[in-house]
C-alpha positions in Angstrom: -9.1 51.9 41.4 -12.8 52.7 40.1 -12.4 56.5 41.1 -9.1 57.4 40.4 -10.2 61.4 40.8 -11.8 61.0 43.7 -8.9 58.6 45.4 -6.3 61.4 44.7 -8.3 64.3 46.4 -8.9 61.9 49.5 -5.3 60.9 49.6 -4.7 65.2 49.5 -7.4 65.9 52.2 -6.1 63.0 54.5 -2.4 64.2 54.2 -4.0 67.9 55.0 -5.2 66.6 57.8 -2.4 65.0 58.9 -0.3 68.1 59.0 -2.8 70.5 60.7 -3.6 68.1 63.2 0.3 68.1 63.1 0.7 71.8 64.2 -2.2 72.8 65.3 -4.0 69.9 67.2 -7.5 70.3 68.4 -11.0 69.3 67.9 -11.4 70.8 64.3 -8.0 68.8 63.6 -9.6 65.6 65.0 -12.7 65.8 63.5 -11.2 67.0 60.0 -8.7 63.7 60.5 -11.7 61.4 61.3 -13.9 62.4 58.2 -10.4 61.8 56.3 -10.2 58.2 57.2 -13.6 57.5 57.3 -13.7 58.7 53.8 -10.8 56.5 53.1 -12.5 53.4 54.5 -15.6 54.2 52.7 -13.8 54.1 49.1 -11.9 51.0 50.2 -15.3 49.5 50.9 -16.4 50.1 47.2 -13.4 49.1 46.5 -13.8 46.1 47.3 -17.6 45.7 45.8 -16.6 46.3 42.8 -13.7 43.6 42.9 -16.5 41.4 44.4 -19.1 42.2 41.5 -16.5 41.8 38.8 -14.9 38.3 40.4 -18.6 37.1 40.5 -19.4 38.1 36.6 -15.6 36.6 35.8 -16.4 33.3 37.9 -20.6 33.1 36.2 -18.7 33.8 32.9 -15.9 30.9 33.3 -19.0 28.5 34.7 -21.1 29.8 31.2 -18.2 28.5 28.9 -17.6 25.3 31.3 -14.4 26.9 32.2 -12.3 27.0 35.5 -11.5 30.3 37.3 -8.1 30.5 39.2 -5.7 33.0 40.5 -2.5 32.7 42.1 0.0 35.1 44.1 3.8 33.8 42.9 5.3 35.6 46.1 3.6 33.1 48.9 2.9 30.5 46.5 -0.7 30.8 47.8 -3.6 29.3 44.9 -7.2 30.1 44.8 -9.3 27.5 42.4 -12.9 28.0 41.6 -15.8 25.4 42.1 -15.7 24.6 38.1 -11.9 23.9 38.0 -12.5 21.4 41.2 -15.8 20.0 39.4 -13.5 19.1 35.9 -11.2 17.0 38.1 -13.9 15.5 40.0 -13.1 17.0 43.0 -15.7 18.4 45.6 -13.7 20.6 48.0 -10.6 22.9 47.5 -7.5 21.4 48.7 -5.3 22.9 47.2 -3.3 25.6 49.1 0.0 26.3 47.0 1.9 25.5 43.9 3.2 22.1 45.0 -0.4 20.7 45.7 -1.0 21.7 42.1 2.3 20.5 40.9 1.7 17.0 42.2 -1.3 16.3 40.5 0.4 17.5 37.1 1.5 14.6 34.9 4.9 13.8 35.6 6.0 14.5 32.0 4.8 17.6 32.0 5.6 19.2 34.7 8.8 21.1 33.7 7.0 22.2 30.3 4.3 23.8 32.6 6.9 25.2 34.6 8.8 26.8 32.0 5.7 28.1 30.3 5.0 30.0 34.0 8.7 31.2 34.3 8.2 33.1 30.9 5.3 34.5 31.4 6.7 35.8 34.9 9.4 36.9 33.4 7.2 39.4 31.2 8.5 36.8 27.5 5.2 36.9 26.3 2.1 38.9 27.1 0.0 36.2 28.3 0.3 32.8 29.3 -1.0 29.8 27.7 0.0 25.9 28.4 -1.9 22.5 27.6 -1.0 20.2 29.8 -2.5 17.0 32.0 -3.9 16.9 35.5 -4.6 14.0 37.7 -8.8 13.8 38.2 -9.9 12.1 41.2 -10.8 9.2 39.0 -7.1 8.4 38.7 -7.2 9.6 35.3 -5.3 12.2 33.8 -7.3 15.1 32.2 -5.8 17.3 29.4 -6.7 21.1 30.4 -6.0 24.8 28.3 -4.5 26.6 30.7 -4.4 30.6 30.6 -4.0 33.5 32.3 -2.7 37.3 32.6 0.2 38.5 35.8 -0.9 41.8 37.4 2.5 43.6 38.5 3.7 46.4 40.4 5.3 49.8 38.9 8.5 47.5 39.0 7.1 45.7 36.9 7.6 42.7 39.1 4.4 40.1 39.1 2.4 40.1 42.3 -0.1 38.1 41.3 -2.0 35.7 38.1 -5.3 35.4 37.3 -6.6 33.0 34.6 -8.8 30.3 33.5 -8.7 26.4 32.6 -10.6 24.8 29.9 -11.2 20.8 29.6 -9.9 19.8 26.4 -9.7 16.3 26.9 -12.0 14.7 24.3 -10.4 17.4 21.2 -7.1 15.7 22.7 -8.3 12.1 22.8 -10.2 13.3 18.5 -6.4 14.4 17.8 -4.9 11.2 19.0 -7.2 9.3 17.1 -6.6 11.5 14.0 -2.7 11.2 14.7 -3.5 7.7 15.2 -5.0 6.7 11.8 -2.3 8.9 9.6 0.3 6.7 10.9 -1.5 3.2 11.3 -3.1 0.4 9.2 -7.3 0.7 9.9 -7.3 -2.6 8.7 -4.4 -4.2 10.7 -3.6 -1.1 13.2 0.1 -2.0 12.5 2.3 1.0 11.5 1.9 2.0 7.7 4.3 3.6 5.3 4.8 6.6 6.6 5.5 5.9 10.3 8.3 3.1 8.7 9.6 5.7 6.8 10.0 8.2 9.9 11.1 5.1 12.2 13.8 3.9 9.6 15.6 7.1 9.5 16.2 6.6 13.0 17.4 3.9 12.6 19.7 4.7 10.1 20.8 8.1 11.9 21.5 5.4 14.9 23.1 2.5 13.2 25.8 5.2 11.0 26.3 6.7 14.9 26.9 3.8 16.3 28.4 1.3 13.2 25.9 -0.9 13.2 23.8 -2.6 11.0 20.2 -2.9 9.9 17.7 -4.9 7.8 14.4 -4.0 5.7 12.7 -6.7 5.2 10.1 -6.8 1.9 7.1 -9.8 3.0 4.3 -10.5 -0.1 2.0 -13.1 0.3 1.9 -15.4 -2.3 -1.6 -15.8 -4.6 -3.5 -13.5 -2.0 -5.6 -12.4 -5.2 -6.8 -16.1 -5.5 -8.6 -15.6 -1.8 -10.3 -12.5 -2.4 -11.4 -14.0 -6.2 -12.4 -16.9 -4.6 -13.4 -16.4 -1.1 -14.6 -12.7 -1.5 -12.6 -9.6 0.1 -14.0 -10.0 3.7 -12.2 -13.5 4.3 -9.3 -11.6 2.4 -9.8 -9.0 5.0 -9.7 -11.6 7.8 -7.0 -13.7 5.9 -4.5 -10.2 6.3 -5.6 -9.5 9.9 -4.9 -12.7 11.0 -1.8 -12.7 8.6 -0.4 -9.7 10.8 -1.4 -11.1 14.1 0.6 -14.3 13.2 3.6 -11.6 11.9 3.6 -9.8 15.0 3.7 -12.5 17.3 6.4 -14.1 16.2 9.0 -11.1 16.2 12.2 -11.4 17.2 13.3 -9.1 19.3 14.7 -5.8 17.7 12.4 -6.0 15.3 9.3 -3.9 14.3 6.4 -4.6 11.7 4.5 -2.6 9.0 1.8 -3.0 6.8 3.0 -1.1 3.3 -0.6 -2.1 2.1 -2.4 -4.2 -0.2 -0.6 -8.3 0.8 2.7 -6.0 1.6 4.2 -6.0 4.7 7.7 -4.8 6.0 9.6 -5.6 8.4 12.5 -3.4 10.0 15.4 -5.1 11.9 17.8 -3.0 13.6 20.6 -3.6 15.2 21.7 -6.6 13.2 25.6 -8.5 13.1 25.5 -9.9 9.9 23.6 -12.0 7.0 23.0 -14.6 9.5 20.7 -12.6 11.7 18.5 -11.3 9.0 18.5 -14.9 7.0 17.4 -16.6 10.8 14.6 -13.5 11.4 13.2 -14.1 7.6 13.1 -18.0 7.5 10.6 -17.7 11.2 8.9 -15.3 9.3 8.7 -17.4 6.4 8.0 -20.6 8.3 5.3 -19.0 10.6 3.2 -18.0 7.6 3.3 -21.6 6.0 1.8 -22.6 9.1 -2.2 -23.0 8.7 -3.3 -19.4 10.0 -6.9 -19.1 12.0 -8.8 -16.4 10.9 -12.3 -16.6 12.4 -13.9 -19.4 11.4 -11.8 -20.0 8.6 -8.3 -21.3 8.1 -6.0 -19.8 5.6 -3.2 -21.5 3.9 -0.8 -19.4 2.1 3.1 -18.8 1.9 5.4 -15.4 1.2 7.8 -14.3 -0.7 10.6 -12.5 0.9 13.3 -9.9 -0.1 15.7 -8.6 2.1 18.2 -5.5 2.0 20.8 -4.4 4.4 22.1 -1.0 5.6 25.0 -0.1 4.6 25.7 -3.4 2.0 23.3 -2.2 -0.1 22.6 1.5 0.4 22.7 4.3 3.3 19.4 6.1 2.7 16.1 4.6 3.8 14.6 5.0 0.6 16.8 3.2 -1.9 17.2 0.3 1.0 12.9 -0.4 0.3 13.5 0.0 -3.0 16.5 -2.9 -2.6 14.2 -5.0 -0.8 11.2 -5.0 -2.7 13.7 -5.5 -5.7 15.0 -8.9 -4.0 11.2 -9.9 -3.2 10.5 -9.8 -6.6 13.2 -12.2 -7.3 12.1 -14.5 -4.6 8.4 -14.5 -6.2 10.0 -15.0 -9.9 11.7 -17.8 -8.5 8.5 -19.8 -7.8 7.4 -17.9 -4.2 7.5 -19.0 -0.7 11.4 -18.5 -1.2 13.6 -15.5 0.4 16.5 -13.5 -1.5 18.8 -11.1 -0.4 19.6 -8.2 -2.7 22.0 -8.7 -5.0 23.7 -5.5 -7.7 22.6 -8.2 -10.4 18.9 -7.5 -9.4 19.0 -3.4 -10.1 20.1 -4.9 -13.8 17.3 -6.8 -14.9 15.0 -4.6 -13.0 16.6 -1.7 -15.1 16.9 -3.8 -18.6 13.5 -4.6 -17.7 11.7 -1.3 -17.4 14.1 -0.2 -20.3 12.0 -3.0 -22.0 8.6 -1.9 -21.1 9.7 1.6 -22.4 10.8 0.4 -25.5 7.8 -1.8 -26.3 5.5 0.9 -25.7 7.0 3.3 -28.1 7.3 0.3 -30.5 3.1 -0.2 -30.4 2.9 3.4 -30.7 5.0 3.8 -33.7 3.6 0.3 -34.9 7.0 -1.6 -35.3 5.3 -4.6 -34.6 5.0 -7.1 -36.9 3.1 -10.6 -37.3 4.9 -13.8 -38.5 3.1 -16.8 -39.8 4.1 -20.7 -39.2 2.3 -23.2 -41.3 0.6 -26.1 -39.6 0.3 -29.0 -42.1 -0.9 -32.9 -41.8 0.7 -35.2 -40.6 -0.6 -37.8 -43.3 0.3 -35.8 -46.8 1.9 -33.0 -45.7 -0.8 -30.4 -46.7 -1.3 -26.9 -45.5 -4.0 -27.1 -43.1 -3.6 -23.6 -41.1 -1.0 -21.4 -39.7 -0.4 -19.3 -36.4 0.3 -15.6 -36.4 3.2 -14.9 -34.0 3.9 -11.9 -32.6 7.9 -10.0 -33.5 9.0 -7.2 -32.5 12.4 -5.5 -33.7 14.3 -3.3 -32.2 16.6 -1.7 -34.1 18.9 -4.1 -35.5 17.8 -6.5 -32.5 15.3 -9.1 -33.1 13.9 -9.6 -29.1 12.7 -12.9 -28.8 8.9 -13.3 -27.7 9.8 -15.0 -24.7 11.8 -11.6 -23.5 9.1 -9.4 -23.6 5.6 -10.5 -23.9 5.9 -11.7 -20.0 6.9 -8.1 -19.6 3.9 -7.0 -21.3 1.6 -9.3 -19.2 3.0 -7.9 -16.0 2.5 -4.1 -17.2 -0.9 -4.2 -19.3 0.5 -3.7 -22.4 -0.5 -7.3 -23.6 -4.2 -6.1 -23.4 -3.4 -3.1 -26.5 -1.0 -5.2 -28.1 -3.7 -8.2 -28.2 -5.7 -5.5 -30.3 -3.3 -4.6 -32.5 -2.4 -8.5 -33.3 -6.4 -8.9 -34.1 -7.0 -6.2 -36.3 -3.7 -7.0 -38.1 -4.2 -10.8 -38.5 -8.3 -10.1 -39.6 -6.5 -7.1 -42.3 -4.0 -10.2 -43.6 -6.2 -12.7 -44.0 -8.3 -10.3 -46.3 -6.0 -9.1 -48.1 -4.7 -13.0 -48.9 -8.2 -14.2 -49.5 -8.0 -11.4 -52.3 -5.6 -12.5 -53.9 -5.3 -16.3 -53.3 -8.2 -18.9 -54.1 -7.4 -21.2 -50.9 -6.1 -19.6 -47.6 -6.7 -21.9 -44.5 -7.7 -20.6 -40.8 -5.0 -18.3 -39.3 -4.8 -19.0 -35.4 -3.6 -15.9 -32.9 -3.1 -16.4 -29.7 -5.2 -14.6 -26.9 -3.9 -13.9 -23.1 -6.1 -13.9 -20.3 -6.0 -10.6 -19.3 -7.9 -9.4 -22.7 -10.3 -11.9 -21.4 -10.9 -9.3 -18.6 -12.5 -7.1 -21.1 -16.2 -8.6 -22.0 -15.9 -7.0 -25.4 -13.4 -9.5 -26.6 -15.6 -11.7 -28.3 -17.6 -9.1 -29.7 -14.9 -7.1 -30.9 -12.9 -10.0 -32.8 -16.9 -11.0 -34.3 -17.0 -7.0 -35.7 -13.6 -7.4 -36.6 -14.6 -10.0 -39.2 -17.6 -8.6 -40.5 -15.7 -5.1 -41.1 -13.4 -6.9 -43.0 -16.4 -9.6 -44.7 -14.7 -12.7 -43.6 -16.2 -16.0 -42.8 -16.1 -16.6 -38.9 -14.1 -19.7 -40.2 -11.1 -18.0 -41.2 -10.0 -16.7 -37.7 -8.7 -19.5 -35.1 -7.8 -18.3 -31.3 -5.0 -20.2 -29.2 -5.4 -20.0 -25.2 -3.8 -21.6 -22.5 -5.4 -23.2 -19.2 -5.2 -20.2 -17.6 -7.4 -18.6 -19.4 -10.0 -21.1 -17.0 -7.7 -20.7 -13.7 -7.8 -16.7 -13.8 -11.1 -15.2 -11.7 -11.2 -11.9 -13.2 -12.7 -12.8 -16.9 -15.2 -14.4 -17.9 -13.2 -16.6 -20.3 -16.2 -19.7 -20.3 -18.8 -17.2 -21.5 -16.9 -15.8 -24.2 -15.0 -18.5 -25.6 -18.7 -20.4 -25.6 -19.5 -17.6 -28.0 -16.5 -17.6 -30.3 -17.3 -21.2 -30.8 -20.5 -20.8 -31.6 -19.8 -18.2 -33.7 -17.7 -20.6 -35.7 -14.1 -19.5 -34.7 -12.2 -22.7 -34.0 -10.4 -22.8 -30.4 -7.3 -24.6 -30.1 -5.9 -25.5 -26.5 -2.0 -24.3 -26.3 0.6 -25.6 -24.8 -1.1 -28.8 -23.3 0.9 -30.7 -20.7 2.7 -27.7 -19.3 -0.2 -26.7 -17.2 -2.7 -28.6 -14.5 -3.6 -31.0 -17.6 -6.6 -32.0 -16.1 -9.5 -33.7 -17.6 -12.0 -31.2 -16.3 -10.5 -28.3 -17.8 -10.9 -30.4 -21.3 -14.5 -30.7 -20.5 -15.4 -27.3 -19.4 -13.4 -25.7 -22.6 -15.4 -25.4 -25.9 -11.7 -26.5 -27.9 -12.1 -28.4 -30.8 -7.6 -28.9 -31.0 -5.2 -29.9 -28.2 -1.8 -28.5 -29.2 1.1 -30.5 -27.3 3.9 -28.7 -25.9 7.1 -28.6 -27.3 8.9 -30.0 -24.4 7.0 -33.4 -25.0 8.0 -33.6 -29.0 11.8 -32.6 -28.1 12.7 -35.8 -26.7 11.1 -38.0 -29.4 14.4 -38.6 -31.0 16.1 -41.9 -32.2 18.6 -41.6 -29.4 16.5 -40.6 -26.3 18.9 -38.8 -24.6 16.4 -36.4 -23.1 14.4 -39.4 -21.8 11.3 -41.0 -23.6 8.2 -39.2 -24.0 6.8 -41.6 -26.6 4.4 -43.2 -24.3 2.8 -39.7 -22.6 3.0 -38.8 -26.5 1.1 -41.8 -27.5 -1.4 -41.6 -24.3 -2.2 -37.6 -25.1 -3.3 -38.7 -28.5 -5.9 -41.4 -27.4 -7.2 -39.2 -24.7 -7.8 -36.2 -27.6 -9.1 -38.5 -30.1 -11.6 -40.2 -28.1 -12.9 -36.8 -27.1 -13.1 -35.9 -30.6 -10.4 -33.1 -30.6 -7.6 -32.7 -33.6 -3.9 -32.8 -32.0 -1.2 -30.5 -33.5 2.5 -31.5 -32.0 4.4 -28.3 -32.0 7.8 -27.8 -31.9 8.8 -31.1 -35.0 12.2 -30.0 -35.7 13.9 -34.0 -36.9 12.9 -36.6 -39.1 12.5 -38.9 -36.2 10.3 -37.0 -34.6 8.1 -36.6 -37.8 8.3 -40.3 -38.1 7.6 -41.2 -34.3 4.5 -38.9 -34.5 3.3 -40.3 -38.0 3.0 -43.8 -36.3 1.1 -42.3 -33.6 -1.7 -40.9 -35.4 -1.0 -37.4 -34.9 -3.4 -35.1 -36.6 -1.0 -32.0 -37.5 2.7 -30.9 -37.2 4.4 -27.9 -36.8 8.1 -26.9 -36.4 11.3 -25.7 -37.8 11.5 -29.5 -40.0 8.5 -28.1 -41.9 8.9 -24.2 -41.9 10.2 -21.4 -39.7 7.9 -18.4 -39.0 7.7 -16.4 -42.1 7.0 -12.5 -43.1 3.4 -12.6 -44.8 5.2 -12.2 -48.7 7.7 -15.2 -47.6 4.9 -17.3 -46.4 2.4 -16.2 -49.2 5.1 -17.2 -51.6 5.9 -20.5 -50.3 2.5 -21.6 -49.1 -0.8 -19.6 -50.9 1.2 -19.1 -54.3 -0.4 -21.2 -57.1 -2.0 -23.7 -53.8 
């Protein structure tokens, strides 16, 4: 009450009343009993303004803050909604008499966690009740609304009636969604990313161990995506994965779900499976569907995937090590050419382990320079005279000698060519000083270069400085590439072998016939020696049991010569091959038959001593 004082001496005086007009009843009584209740009717009467004046500055307060005013007595069930709560929903009139009107326009979903949030508060759990829930507007939409709210009770303690407020919190909902949204999708794709496979394949593990089943992860990479966005630009890459994983998606089988793990990457989960057969059958649509010309815009896009594939519980029970068995066997499906599927194999952990036991051991070798440069003699073909020799690149390991072939495709794939390519240069330039010191004729020393130091501009540059430090002629350095120097996108390998070359560092082309071989490569090169590839000398033997190269031997030759470029045939291990190559006018040889690779003091001794 407002006037608590002046409620208790009315409530005295009436009951005063009451018993005098009890035993003595008269006019005085009467009139004494009358003031008494009109007195009582009186405070009731303020009573209620002041309930009035406070509902009114509650209900202006709720309509300042956009909020709905509501109160509600849990005995008859009976609800009272103000005009802002009805205008949130899009409603013009209250129609809602009790709880089960209410209840029917709350979301199905959610009506036993509203419920149970009422109960509690009923119940006197918590001091004040709060609930976020949905309501039905009258746009046949649901709405999501704060709900909250205080119970007045009796001295029992028992409620007798709530009073509270809604809030429209729709639009933070639908910002939370979309925040919820993007941590566990793709922006790109809007396929599930990384972290929503990870949360889905635990599931699916917890359910196929329940249950004895089994389940696949399947590892896709597309092959030579890099060439689209070097070529084409990253937008029609962009559109080229878009349309990749609308292609993916539609062609699901059923039990399956699809991920994007970023980058070309894409998984696959498949769960519940029978057998190798299922998973085999799911990846070869997969594969198939992506050979297939896929539309993306305006463009069309032609690639192919690799796949790996690992299965729960062949190849592990926990969801990590299974992705980490799967991307193992894609791996092995792209070393085996691409556009090919493997299954994970125990064999596969090995060479992934020996390998990055490799790649550990190589670095600490260039740090702790155990490196160390070989040097084969080239010498003509006509007199047998030293003409040049190649640097070649040894590395050992202990009391292991690992041959080049083990682990500079390791360091291509892990960067370390691009140091180790340094090291090689400033070693070769320091040997070649040091034997044009001490020997009258030393002929041009040849190192070979990779593409990726190509991705550095300063290559060129660097090797010139190289030389002058050292005061050498440009002449005495020679550089061996491949065609892929050309075919790779991210150097600019023309430029800078243009300016070797015109610096006057020879350029030999390596490995010729091994490659795309094409006449436009020969033209766009600045070479000045074609170097022929081993595999095409090996079978120049008396008995041609490997099959008879001589005439692509022969035809190589004439096409070099008439562009004016020296050929070196590597790889001359028998007389016959000497011979064969002698009649066919080959410029240089270079091989086992004529020397091995040799420490610099070996080959100094042999070849620069007394020359």
């Amino acid at each position: 009450m407002q006037h608590p004082v002046l409620a208790v001496g009315l409530l005295v005086a009436t009951s005063a009343a009451l018993l005098f007009n009890a035993l003595a009843p008269g006019p005085w009584s009467t009139l004494l009993l009358t003031t008494a209740g009109l007195a009582t009717l009186w405070l009731g009467y303020a009573e209620y303004q002041h309930f009035r004046s406070i509902s009114q500055a509650y209900q202006l307060a709720m309509q300042a803050a956009h909020d709905g005013f509501w109160n509600w007595n849990p005995l008859t069930k009976k609800l009272q909604v103000g005009s802002r709560l009805l205008q949130i929903l899009g409603y013009r009139e209250d129609f809602l008499p009790d709880t089960n009107a209410w209840l029917r326009l709350v979301h199905p979903d959610d009506r036993a966690f509203y419920n149970a949030a009422v109960a509690r508060h009923l119940k006197g759990e918590n001091g004040h009740f709060y609930c976020e829930y949905r309501v039905l507007a009258s746009d046949g939409q649901y709405r999501w609304i704060a709900s909250r709210g205080l119970a007045v009770r009796d001295a029992q303690g028992r409620a007798y009636l709530m009073v509270g407020s809604v809030t429209d919190i729709t639009e933070r909902h639908r910002h939370q969604e979309e925040l919820e949204f993007l941590a566990q999708h793709d922006m790109l794709t809007g396929l599930p990313n990384r972290l929503l496979f990870a949360e889905h394949l635990q599931d699916a593990i917890d359910r196929a161990r329940r249950d004895r089943q089994r389940l696949a992860v399947l590892f896709i990479d597309l092959d030579r995506f890099k060439n689209i966005n070097d070529s084409l630009g990253h937008r029609a890459g962009d559109q080229m994965l878009q349309a990749v994983s609308a292609t993916l998606r539609a062609s699901l089988p059923a039990g399956c779900r699809l991920y994007r793990q970023g980058g070309d990457e894409f998984i696959v989960l498949a769960s519940p499976l029978h057998g190798e057969d299922d998973v085999l059958a799911i990846a070869l649509a997969l594969k198939e569907c992506i050979t297939e010309p896929i539309k993306g815009g305006s463009t069309d896009f032609f690639t192919s995937a690799s796949i790996g594939v690992s299965l729960f519980p062949d190849d592990a029970d926990d969801g990590e090590t299974l992705l980490r068995h799967a991307d193992t066997a894609m791996y092995a499906a792209k070393s085996a050419g691409g556009n090919a599927i493997r299954l994970h194999t125990p064999q596969m952990d090995q060479r992934v382990s020996q390998r990055v036991s490799l790649e550990n051991r190589l670095r600490q070798a260039l740090q702790e320079d155990r490196l160390s440069l070989h040097f084969q003699a080239k010498v003509a073909a006509g007199d047998g005279r030293l003409v040049g020799a190649e640097a070649l690149l040894r590395w050992q390991d202990g009391e292991t000698m690992i041959p080049p072939d083990q682990f500079i495709p390791v360091a291509e794939e892990c960067g370390l060519i691009v140091p180790i390519g340094e090291w090689v240069i400033a070693r070769a330039v320091s040997q070649i000083a040091e034997w044009r010191h001490r020997y009258p004729q030393v002929p041009p020393i040849a190192i070979n270069l990779s593409p990726r130091q190509f991705w550095r501009p300063s290559l060129a540059q660097g090797m010139l400085d190289a030389l002058a430090a050292a005061d050498l002629p440009t002449s005495a350095l020679e550089v061996e590439i491949t065609e892929s120097v050309v075919l790779d996108p991210e150097g600019d390998g023309i430029e800078q072998l243009n300016r070797l070359r015109a610096a006057g560092i020879g350029i030999a082309l390596d490995d010729f016939g091994t490659g795309y071989s094409s006449l436009s490569y020969l033209q766009r090169l600045p070479i000045s020696v074609l170097k022929i590839d081993r595999s095409f000398i090996r079978p120049l033997a008396a008995d041609r049991s490997d099959g008879d190269s001589e005439p692509l031997v022969r035809a190589i030759i004439a096409m070099a010569h008439s562009l004016s470029l020296q050929v070196v045939a590597e790889g001359v291990e028998t007389p016959q091959q000497l011979q064969t190559l002698q009649a066919l006018n080959c410029d240089i040889l270079q091989g086992y038959l004529l020397s091995r690779p040799l420490p610099p003091g070996q080959f100094a001794e042999k070849f620069l001593v007394d020359r």
